[in-house]
C-alpha positions as CSV (number, residue, x, y, z in Angstrom):
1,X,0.0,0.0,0.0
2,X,3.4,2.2,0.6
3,X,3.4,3.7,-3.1
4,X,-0.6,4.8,-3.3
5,X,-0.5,5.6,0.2
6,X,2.6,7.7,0.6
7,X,1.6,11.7,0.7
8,X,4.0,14.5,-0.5
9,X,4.9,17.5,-1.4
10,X,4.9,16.6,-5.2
11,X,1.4,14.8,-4.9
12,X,-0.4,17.7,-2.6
13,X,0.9,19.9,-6.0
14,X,-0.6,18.1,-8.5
15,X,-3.9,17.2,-6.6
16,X,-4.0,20.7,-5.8
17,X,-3.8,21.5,-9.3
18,X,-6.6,19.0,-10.4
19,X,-9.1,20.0,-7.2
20,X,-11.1,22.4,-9.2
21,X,-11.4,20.3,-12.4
22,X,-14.5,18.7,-11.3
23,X,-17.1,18.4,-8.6
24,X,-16.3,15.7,-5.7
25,X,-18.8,13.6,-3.8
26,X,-17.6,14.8,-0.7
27,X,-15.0,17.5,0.5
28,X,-14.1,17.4,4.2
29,X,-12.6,20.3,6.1
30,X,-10.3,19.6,9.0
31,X,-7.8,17.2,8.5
32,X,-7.4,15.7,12.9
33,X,-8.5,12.1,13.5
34,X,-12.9,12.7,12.7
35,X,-12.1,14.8,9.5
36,X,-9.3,12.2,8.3
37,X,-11.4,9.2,9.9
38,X,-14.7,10.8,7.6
39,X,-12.2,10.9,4.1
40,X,-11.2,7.3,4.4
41,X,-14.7,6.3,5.4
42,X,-16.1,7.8,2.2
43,X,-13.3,7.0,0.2
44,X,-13.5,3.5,1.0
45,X,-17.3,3.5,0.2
46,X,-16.9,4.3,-3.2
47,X,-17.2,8.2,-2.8
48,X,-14.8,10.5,-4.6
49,X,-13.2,12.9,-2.0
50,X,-11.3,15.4,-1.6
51,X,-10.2,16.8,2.6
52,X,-8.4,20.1,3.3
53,X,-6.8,21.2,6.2
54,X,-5.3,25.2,7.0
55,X,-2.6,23.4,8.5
56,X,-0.9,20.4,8.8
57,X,-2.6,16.4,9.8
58,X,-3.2,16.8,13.9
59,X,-2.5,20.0,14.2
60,X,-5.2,20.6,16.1
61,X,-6.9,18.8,19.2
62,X,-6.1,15.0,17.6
63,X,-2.3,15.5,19.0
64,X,-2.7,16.9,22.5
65,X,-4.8,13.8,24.1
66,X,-3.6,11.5,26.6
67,X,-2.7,8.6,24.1
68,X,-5.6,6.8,25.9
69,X,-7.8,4.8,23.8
70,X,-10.0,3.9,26.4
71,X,-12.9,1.9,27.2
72,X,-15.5,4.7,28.5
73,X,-14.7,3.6,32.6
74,X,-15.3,7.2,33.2
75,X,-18.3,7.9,31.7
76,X,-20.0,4.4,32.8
77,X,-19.4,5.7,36.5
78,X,-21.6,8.8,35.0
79,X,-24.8,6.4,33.8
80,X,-23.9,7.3,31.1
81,X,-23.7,3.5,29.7
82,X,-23.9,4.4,25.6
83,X,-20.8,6.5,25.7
84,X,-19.4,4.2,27.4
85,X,-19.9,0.9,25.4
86,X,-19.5,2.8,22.5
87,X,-15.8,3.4,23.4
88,X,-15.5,-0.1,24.3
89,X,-16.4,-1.3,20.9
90,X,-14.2,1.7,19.1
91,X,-11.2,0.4,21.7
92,X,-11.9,-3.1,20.3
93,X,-12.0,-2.6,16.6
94,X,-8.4,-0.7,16.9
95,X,-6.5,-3.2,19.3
96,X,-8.2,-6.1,17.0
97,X,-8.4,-4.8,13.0
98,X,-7.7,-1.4,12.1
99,X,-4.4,-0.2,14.4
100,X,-3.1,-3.6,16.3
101,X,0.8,-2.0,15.4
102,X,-0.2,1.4,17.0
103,X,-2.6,0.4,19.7
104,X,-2.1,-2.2,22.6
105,X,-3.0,-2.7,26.2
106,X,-1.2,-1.1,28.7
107,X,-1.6,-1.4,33.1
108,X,-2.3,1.3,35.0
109,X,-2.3,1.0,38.9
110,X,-4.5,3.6,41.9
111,X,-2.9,3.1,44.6
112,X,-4.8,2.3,48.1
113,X,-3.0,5.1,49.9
114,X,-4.5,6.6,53.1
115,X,-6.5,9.3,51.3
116,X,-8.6,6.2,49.8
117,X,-11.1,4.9,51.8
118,X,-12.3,0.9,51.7
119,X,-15.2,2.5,50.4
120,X,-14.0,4.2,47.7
121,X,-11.4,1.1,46.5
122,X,-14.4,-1.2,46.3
123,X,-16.7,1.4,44.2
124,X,-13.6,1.7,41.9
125,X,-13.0,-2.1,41.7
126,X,-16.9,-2.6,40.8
127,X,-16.9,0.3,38.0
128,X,-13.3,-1.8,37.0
129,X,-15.6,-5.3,36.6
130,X,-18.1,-3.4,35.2
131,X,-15.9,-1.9,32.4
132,X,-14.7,-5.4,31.7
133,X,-18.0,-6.6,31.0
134,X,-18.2,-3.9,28.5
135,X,-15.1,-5.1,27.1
136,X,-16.2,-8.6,26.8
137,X,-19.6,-7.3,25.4
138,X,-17.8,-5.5,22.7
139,X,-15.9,-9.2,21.7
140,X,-12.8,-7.7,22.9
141,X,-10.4,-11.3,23.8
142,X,-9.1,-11.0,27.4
143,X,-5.6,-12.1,25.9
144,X,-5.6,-8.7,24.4
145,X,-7.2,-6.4,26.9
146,X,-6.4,-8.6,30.8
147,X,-9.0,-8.1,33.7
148,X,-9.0,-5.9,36.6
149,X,-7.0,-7.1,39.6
150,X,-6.2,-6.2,43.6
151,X,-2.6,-6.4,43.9
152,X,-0.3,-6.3,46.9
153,X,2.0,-3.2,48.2
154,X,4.6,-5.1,46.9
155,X,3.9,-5.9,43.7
156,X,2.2,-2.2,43.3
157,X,6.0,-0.9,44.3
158,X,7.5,-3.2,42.2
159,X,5.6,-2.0,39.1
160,X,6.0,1.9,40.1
161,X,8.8,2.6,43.1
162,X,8.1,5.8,42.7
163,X,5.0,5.7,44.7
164,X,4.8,6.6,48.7
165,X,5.4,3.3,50.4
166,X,4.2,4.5,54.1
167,X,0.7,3.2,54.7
168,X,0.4,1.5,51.1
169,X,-2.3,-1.0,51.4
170,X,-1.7,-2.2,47.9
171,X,-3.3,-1.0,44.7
172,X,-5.8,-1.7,42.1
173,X,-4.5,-3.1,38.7
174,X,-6.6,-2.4,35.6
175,X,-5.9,-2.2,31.4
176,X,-6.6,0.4,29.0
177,X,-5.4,1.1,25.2
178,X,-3.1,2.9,24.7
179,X,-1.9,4.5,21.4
180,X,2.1,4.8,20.1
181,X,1.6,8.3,19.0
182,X,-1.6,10.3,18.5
183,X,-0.3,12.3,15.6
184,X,0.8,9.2,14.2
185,X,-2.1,7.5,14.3
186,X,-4.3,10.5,11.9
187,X,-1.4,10.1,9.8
188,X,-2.0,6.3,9.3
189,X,-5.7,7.0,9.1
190,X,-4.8,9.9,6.5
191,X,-3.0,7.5,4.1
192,X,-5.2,4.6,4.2
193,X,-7.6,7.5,2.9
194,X,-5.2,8.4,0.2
195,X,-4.6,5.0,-0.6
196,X,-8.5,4.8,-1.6
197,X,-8.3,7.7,-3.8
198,X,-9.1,10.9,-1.0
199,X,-6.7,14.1,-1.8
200,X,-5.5,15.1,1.4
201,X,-4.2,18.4,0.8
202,X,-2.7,20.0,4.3
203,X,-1.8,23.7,3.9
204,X,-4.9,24.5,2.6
205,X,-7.7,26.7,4.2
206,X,-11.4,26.8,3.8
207,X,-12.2,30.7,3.0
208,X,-15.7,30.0,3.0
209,X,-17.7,26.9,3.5
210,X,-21.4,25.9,1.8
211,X,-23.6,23.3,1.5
212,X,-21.9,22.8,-2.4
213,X,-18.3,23.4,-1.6
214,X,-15.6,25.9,-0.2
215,X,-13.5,28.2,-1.6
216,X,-9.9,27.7,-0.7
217,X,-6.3,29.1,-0.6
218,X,-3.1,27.1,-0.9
219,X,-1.1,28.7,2.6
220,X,1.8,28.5,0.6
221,X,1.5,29.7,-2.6
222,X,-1.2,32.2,-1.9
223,X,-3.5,31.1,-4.8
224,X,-7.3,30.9,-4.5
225,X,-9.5,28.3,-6.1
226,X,-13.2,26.5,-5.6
227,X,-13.6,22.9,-4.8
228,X,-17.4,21.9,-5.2
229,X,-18.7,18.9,-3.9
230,X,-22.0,17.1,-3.4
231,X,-21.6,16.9,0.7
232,X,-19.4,18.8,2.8
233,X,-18.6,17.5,6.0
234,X,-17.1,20.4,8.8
235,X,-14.6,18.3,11.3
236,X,-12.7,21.1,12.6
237,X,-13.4,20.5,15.8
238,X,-13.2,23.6,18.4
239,X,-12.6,26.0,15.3
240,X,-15.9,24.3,13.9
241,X,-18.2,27.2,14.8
242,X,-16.2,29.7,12.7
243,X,-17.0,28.2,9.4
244,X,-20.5,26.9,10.2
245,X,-22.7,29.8,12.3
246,X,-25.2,28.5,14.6
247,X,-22.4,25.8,16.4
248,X,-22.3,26.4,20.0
249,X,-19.2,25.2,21.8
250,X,-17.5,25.3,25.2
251,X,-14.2,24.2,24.6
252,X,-12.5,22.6,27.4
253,X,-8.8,22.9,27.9
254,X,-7.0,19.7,29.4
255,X,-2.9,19.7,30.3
256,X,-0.2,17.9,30.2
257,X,3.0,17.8,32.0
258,X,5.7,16.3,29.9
259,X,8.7,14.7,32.2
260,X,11.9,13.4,30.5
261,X,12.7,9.4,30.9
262,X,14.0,8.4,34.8
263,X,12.2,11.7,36.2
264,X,9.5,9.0,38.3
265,X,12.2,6.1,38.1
266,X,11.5,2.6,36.5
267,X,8.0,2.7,35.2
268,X,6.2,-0.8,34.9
269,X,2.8,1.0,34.7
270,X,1.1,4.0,35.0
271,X,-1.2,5.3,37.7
272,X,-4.8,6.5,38.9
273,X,-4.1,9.2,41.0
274,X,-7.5,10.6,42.9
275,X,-8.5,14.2,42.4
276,X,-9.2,15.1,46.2
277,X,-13.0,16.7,46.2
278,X,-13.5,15.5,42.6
279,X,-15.7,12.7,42.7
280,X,-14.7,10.5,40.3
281,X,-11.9,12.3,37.9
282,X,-7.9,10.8,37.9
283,X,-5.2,12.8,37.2
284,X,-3.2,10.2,35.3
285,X,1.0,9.5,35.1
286,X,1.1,7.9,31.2
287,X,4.3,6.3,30.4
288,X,5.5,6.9,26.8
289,X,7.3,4.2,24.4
290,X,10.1,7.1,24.2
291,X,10.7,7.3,27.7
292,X,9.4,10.4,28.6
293,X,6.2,10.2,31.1
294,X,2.7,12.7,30.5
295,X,0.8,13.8,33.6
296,X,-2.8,15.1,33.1
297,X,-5.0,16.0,32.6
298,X,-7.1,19.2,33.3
299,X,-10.5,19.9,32.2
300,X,-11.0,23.7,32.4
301,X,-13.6,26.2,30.6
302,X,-11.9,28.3,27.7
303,X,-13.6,31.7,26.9
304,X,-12.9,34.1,24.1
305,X,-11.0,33.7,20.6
306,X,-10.1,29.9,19.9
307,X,-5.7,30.2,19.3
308,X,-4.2,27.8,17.2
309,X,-2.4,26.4,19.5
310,X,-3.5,26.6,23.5
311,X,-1.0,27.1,25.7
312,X,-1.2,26.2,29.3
313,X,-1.1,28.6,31.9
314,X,1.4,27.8,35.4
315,X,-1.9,27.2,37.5
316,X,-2.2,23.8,35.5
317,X,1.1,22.9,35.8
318,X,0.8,23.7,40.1
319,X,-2.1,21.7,40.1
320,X,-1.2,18.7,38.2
321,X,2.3,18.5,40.5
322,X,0.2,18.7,43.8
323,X,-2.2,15.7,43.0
324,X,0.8,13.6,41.4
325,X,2.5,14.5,44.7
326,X,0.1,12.8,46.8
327,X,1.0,9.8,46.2
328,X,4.8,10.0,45.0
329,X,7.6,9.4,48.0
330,X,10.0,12.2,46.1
331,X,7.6,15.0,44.9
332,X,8.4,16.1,41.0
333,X,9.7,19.9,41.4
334,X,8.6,22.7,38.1
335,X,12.3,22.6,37.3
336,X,11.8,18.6,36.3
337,X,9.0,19.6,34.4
338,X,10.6,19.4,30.6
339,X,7.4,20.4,28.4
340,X,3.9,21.3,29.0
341,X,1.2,20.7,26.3
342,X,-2.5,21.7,26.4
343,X,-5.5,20.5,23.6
344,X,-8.6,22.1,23.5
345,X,-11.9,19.5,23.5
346,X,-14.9,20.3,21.1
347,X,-17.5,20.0,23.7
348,X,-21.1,21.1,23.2
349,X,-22.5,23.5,24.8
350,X,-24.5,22.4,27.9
351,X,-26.6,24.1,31.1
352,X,-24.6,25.4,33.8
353,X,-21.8,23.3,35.7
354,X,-18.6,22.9,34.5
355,X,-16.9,21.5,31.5
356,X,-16.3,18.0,33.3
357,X,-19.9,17.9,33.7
358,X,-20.3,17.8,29.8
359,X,-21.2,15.1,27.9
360,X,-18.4,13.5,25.7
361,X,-21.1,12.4,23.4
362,X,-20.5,13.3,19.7
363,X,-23.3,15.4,17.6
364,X,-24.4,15.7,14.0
365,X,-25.2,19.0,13.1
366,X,-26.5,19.9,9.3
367,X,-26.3,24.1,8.5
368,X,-29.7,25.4,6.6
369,X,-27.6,24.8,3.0
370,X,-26.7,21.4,3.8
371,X,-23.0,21.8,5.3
372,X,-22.9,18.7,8.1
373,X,-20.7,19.3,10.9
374,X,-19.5,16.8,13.3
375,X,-18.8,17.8,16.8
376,X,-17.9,16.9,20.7
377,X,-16.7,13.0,21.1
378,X,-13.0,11.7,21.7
379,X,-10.3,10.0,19.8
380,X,-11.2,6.7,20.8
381,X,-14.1,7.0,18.9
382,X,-13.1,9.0,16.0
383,X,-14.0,6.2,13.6
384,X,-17.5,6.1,14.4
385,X,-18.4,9.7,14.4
386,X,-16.6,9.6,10.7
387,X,-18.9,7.0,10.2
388,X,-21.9,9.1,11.2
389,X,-20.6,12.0,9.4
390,X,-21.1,10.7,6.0
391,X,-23.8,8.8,6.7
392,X,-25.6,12.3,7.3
393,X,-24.5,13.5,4.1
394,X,-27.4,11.5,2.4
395,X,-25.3,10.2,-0.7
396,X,-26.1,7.2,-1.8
397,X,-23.2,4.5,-0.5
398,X,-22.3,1.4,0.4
399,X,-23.0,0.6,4.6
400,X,-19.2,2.4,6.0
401,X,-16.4,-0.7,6.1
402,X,-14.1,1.4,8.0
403,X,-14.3,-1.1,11.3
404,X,-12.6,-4.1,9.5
405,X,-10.5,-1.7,7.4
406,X,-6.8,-2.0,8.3
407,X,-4.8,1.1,8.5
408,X,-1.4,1.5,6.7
409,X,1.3,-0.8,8.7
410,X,-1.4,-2.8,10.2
411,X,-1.9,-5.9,7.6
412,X,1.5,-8.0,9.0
413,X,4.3,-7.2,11.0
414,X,7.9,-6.0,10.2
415,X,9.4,-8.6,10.5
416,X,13.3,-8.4,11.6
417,X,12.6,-4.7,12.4
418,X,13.6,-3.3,16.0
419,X,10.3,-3.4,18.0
420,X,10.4,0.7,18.3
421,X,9.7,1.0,15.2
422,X,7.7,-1.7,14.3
423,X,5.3,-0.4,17.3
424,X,5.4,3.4,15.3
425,X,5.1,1.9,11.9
426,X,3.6,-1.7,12.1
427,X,4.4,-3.4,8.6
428,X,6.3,-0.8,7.4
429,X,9.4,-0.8,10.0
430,X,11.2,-2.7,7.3
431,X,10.9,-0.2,4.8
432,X,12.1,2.4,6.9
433,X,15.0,0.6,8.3
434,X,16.0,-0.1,4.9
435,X,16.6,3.6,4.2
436,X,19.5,3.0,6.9
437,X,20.9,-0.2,4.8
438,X,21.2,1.6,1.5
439,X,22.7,5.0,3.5
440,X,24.3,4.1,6.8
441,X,24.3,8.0,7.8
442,X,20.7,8.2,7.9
443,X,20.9,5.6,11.2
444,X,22.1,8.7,13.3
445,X,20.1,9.7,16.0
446,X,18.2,12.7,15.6
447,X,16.9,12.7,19.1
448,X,16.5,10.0,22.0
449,X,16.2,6.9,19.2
450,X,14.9,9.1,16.2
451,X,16.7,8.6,13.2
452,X,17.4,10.7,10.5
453,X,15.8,7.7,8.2
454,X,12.4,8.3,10.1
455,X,12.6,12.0,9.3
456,X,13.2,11.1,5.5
457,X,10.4,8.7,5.5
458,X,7.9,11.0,6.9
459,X,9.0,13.8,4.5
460,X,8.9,11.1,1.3
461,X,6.1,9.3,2.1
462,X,4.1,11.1,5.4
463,X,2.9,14.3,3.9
464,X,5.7,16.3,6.1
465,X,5.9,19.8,4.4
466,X,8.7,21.8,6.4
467,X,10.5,21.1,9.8
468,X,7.8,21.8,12.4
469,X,5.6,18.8,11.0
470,X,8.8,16.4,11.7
471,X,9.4,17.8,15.4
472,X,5.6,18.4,16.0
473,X,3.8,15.5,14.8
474,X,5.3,13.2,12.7
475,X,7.7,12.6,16.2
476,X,6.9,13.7,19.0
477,X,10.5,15.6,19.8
478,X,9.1,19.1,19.6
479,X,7.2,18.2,23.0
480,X,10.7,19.4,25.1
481,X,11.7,22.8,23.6
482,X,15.4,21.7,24.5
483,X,15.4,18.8,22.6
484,X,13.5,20.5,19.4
485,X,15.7,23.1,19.3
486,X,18.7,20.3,19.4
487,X,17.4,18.8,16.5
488,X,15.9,21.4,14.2
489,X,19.0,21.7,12.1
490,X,18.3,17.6,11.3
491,X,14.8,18.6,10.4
492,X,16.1,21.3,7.8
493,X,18.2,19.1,6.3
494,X,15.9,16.0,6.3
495,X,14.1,17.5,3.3
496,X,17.4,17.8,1.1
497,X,18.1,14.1,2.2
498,X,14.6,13.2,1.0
499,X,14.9,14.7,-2.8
């Protein structure tokens, strides 16, 4: 699938040039995981397509989660059981068909320090058995997703020393999906759409939006032309109400600390950590295949002008440190903190409380000329509000294939390759550690185990336009200003290396 797949600089020009030959079936604006989940899913229907983006693929929301792809635990503790098994089936259709490479199971422990109560450890253990039910509802195999445990201090301190071991009763053990990379996995998504025929043109902004196309300038060249299209479909997310009036968000902005590898020790799992006075929200420690460990999250109201890219202000940092410190024996200091990153969640608009009180449900919207706009939700479930999306366009389709659909890298494994990379780019981890074969220099490390060959491959085949989509998404090195500033001068040169 590599060759029909691969995205570029040469084919963005040349689809860019043939856009405005002839009306498309559908054009989709907003290129994160829903608008590049909604491309392939019409795309793969049959449905001619073309999907722009003002930026790059995850620039927006897609790349700031938690890496979770979880089951809904959360939101079954809120009643609010459809959510809820909807994740669990979204969770299984990526750890089984559609991402196995770039989503697995991974442990998390809460540990049963003195701040929680008998009480409380057995209503978290029930909503634990509860959300394996849903997993075994939604034909998820146990040997991929393991059941919720009670595990001794010991073996809690053995899996995380980092945590407090004075009055440690043990800890509770449960599994979640977890995804590689975010960013990575729209990219994935974003191919598998190309390599069904969708034009995925990054770089290129919606002007205006209608119910029978947009008009649209290339961001580099400055050069304005029309894309019609039978159905438009707006998945830009918290920037979704400034194309389409009448959409009523309340974004919601939620943090992460970033902490470089060692900071919390030897990391078996990650953890649970109690919001004191919270009810039922975690702040959550989320080891990284690089190394580095994310803290968050935050769920805070965000008024005024939506930026492009949120920025988290010091009072998130304090208070993620103070609840990880509650149950750590060495409390992380700001200094340790290497990066902070912040996304902004397309909720809907709801009555009074605060933005944790709002549903994660996922709307449908359709404008008064047609334009349908897809809204609210979460990455685990990006695939089915794609699926939604274009089923409210009204064209006439097959029934949306996209659950047994594999993504590119997902069909076999890559085999012989070193299991970092095979975990970043499933089949494909061959190909790109062949680039090192035929020129030994591109093996040097860019930054922590990033090679210059991975830069080149995302550049040649990745859709990488200039040196802030190789720190920023395509890797993840741009999280730790330090280290993106290290290896900027690779990124630069990366795009000579790839000619």
């Amino acid at each position: 699938m590599t060759m029909d797949s691969s995205l570029n600089a040469a084919r963005r020009a040349r689809e860019i040039q043939e856009a405005p030959d002839r009306a498309v079936d559908v054009l989709v604006v907003g290129l994160g995981a829903t608008g590049a989940g909604a491309a392939l899913d019409a795309a793969s229907r049959g449905l001619s397509v073309v999907a722009v983006d003002a930026f790059d693929l995850a620039f927006g929301t897609s790349r700031w989660s938690s890496k979770l792809i979880h089951g809904g635990l959360r939101y079954l503790a809120r009643g609010q059981v459809g959510i809820a098994r909807e994740s669990a089936i979204e969770r299984g259709v990526l750890l089984r068909h559609t991402a196995p490479h770039l989503v697995q199971a991974y442990p998390y422990l809460l540990p049963l320090t003195p701040a929680v109560s008998r009480t409380q450890a057995e209503v978290v253990m029930t909503g634990y058995r509860l959300g394996d039910a849903l997993r075994t509802a939604a034909g998820t195999p146990r040997r991929l997703l393991p059941g919720p445990a009670r595990i001794p201090a010991g073996r809690a301190l053995a899996l995380v020393p980092a945590v407090e071991p004075a009055g440690l009763r043990g800890a509770l053990l449960s599994w979640d999906g977890r995804v590689a990379d975010d960013a990575r996995l729209v990219v994935a998504i974003a191919r598998t759409a190309a390599a069904h025929g969708a034009r995925i043109l990054t770089r290129c902004r919606a002007l205006t939006l209608a119910g029978d196309g947009a008009r649209v300038r290339d961001e580099l060249t400055g050069s304005e032309f029309t894309i019609r299209a039978r159905a438009v479909i707006n998945a830009t997310g918290v920037w979704a109400g400034g194309l389409v009036p009448g959409v009523d968000l309340r974004p919601s902005r939620g943090t992460h600390l970033v902490l470089r590898p060692g900071t919390l020790g030897p990391l078996r799992a990650g953890l649970h950590v109690p919001i004191p006075g919270a009810g039922h929200r975690y702040a959550l420690v989320l080891p990284q295949l690089d190394g580095r460990v994310y803290v968050g999250l935050t769920d805070e109201p965000v008024d005024g002008p939506v930026p492009d890219v949120p920025e988290a202000p010091e009072s998130d940092v304090s208070f993620l440190l103070d609840v990880l410190g509650s149950v750590l024996a060495e409390p992380v200091r700001r200094d340790q903190v290497a990066g902070v990153y912040a996304g902004l969640r397309p909720l809907l608009a709801g009555s009074g409380g605060g933005t944790a009180d709002l549903s994660r449900r996922h709307a449908i919207l359709r404008s008064p000329d047609g334009v349908v706009t897809v809204v609210g939700g979460k990455l685990t479930t990006y695939r089915r509000m794609a699926e939604d999306a274009v089923d409210a366009t009204g064209l006439p389709a097959p029934r949306s294939r996209t659950a047994r659909l594999p993504l590119v890298g997902a069909a076999q494994s890559g085999d012989g390759a070193p299991l970092r990379l095979i975990r970043r780019y499933g089949s494909e981890a061959t190909a790109v550690q062949d680039l090192v074969a035929r020129d030994p220099e591109l093996g040097r490390a860019v930054s922590g185990e990033t090679t210059m060959a991975e830069l080149v491959w995302a550049v040649r085949h990745e859709g990488a336009l200039d040196p802030d989509d190789l720190l920023d998404r395509r890797t993840r090195i741009g999280l730790i200003p330090e280290d993106r500033a290290a290896a900027l001068p690779a990124a630069r040169a990366a795009f000579t290396l790839a000619d």
